[in-house]
C-alpha positions in Angstrom: -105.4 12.8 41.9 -106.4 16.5 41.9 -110.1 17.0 41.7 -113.5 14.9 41.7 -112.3 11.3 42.3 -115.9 10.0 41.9 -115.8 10.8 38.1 -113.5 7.3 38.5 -116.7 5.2 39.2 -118.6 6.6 35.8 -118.4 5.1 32.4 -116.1 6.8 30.4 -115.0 6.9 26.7 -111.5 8.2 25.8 -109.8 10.0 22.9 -106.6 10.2 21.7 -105.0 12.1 18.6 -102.5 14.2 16.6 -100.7 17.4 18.4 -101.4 18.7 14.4 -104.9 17.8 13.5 -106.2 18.1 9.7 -109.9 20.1 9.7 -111.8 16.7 9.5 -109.8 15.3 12.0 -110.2 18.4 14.5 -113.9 17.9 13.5 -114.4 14.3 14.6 -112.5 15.4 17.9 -114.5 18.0 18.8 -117.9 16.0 17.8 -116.4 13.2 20.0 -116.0 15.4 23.0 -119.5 16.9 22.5 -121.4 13.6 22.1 -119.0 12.4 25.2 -120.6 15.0 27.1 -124.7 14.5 25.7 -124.3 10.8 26.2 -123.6 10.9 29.9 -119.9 9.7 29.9 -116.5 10.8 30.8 -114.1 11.4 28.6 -110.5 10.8 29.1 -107.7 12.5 28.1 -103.7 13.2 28.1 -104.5 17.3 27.9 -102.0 17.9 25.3 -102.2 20.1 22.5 -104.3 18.9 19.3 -107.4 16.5 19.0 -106.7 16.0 23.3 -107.9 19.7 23.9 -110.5 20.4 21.4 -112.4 17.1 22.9 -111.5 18.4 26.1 -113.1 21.9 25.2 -116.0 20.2 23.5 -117.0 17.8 26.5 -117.0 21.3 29.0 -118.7 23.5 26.8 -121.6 20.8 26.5 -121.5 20.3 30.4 -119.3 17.2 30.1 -116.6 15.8 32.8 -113.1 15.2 32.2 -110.4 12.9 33.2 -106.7 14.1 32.4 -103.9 11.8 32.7 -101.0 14.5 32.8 -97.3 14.3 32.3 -96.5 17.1 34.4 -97.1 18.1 37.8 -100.9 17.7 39.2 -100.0 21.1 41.3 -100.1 23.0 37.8 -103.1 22.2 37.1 -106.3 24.5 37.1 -108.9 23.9 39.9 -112.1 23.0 38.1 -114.9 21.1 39.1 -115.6 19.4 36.0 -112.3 17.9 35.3 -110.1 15.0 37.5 -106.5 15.4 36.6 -104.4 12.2 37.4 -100.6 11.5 37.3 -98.9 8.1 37.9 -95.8 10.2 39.9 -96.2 12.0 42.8 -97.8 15.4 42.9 -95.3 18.2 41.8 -93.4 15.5 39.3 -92.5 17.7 36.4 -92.7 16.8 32.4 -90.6 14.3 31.1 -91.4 12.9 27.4 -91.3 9.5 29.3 -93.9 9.8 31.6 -96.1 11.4 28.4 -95.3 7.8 26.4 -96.1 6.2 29.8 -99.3 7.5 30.8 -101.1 6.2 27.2 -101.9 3.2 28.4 -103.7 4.5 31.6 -105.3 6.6 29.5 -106.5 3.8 27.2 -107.1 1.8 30.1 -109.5 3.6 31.7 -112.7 4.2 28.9 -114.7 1.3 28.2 -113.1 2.4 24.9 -110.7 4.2 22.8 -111.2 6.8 20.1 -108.2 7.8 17.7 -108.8 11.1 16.3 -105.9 10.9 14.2 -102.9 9.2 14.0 -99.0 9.6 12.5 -97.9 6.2 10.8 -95.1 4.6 13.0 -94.7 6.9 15.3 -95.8 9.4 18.2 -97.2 8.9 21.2 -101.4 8.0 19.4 -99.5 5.2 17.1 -97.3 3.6 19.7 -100.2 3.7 22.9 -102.7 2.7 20.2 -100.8 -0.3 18.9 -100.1 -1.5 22.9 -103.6 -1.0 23.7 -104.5 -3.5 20.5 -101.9 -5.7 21.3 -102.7 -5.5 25.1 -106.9 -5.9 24.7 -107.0 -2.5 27.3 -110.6 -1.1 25.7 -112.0 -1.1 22.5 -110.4 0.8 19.7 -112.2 3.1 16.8 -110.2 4.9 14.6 -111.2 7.5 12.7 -111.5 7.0 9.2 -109.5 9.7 7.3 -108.5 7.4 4.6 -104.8 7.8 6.0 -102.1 4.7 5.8 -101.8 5.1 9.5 -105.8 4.5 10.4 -105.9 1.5 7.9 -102.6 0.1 10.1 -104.2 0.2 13.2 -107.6 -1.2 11.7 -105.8 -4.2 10.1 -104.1 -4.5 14.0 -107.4 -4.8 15.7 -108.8 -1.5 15.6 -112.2 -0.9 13.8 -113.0 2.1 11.5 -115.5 4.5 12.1 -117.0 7.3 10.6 -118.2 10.5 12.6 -122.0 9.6 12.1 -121.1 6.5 14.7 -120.4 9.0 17.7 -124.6 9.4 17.3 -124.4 6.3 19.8 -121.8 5.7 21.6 -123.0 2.8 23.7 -123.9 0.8 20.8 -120.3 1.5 19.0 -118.6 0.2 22.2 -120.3 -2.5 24.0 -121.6 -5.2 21.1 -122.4 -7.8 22.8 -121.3 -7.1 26.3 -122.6 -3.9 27.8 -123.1 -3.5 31.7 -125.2 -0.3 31.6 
């Protein structure tokens, strides 16, 4: 861990997504990050380019917190009090596109649930964690709905389609019948 450990112990909502976002698709993302932020929870992340960063950006510039899951070394990494960056390796392990592949399920793991910005049909890093996450019961999943093949996929494996109106209330899209807070 590199940073603010106790952001570990708050609820937290994560987001995953397309490197290459579409405009409506970069919209939801940084609307996500934003009502992360207003809503009082965390939002996690992987940090990579695409719908990661501008929810990333989103959840800061409201006065948000941040946990990023990395695939590179934690020494890299900025010093900011707002943000918890976590690896699985040890400190100074450097990229490999396995531990990026690898770390999806922490990162799906650790919201209450999971939002998918946008997704590539049968493949990438977003369809793949997404699908083990379904399969797996980590969180909650809500996928975007961009009227895409690969959003209807993931809905007809367990995931639930949203529209970006539903990030008005986070708590209520998540818990249904079993919040804690």
């Amino acid at each position: 861990l590199k940073g603010d450990a106790s952001f570990l112990y708050k609820p937290a909502v994560a987001l995953v997504g397309s490197r290459d976002l579409k405009p409506e698709n970069e919209a939801f993302a940084r609307t996500a990050g934003r009502e992360i932020a207003k809503q009082g929870f965390v939002l996690v992340s992987g940090n990579a380019r695409g719908a990661d960063r501008v929810a990333q950006n989103a959840c800061l510039e409201a006065g948000g917190s941040v946990i990023c899951v990395v695939a590179d070394a934690l020494s890299k990494q900025p010093d900011d009090s707002r943000i918890l960056y976590m690896s699985e390796d040890c400190y100074d392990a450097a990229f490999t596109a396995q531990r990026a592949h690898s770390r999806n399920r922490v990162i799906h793991a650790l919201g209450l649930g999971v939002l998918v910005a946008q997704s590539s049909l049968h493949k990438g890093g977003t369809w793949h964690g997404t699908l083990h996450n379904l399969r797996n019961h980590y969180s909650q999943v809500r996928i975007f709905d961009d009227g895409s093949e690969a959003a209807q996929q993931l809905q007809s494996s367990g995931g639930r389609l949203i529209c970006q109106d539903d990030l008005a209330n986070l708590n209520s899209l998540f818990c249904d019948d079993i919040c804690l807070f």
